[in-house]
N, C-alpha and C positions, 0 to 999 in steps of 0.2 A: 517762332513761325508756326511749327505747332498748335499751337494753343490757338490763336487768330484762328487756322484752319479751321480746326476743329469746332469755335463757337461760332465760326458762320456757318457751319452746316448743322451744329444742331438748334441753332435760330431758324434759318430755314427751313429744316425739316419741320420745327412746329407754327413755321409760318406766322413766325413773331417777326413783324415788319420791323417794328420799335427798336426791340434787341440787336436784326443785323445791323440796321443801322447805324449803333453807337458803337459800332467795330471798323468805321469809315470814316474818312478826312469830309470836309464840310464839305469838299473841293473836288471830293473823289472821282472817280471816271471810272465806268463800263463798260470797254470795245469790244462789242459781241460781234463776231465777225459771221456765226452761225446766222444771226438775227438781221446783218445789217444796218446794224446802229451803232452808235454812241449814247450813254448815257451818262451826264454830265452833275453834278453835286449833289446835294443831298436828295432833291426831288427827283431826278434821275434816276439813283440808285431806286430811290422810293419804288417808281413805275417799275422797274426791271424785275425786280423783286416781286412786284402784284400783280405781272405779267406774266411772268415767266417760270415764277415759285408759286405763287398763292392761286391763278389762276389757271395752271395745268398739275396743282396737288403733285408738284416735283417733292419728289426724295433724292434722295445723294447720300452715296457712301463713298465714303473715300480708300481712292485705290492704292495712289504711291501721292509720295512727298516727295522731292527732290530741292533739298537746300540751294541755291545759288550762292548766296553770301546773308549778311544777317539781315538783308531788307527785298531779299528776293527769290523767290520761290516758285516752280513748277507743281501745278497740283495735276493729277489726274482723279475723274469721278467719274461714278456710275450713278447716271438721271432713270430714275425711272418716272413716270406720272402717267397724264389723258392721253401722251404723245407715244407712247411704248417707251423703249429703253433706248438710251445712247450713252457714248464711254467720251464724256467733254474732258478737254484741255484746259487750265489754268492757268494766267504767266500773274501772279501776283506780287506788287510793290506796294510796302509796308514802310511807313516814316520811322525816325528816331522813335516818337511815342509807342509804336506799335500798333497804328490804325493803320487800315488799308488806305493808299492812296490811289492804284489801280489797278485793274484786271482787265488782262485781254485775255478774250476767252471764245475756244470754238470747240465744234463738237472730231471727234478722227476720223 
């Protein structure tokens, strides 16, 4: 879980759409509860990411990890970008492969 973690946010941070992307299920979902959306498969992710990462030049460092079991994990991060800073929630589920399948995610 680790690892996942950590290669979507340094995908994100250089704002390699491509790279997060191949760390997701075709299928994946995004329930940003901050945003009031849902973002649904692959093109979903896509927007969420050129919206929310690439479009407000988001960084993220990661605060804590909290394993749940081997397919589920609480992440907390520090955003900072065009918006100032906020400390977001991550509830992420991860397949047998080790692709994200989804993230429900809001800010504290």
């Amino acid at each position: 879980m680790q690892t996942i973690v950590e290669s979507f946010i340094r995908a994100a941070n250089a704002f390699d759409v491509e790279g997060a992307l191949s760390l997701f299920t075709p299928d994946a979902v995004i329930d940003d509860v901050s945003v009031g959306d849902a973002f649904v498969g692959r093109d979903g992710v896509r927007d969420y990411l050129e919206r929310f990462f690439v479009g407000y030049h988001t960084q993220s460092k990661l605060l804590s990890l909290e394993r749940v079991d081997d397919f589920n994990a609480t992440v907390r991060l520090d955003f900072t970008g065009d918006f100032g800073q906020e400390i977001g929630v991550l509830k992420i589920v991860v397949n047998a492969d080790g692709l994200i399948q989804r993230i429900d995610a809001d800010l504290e």
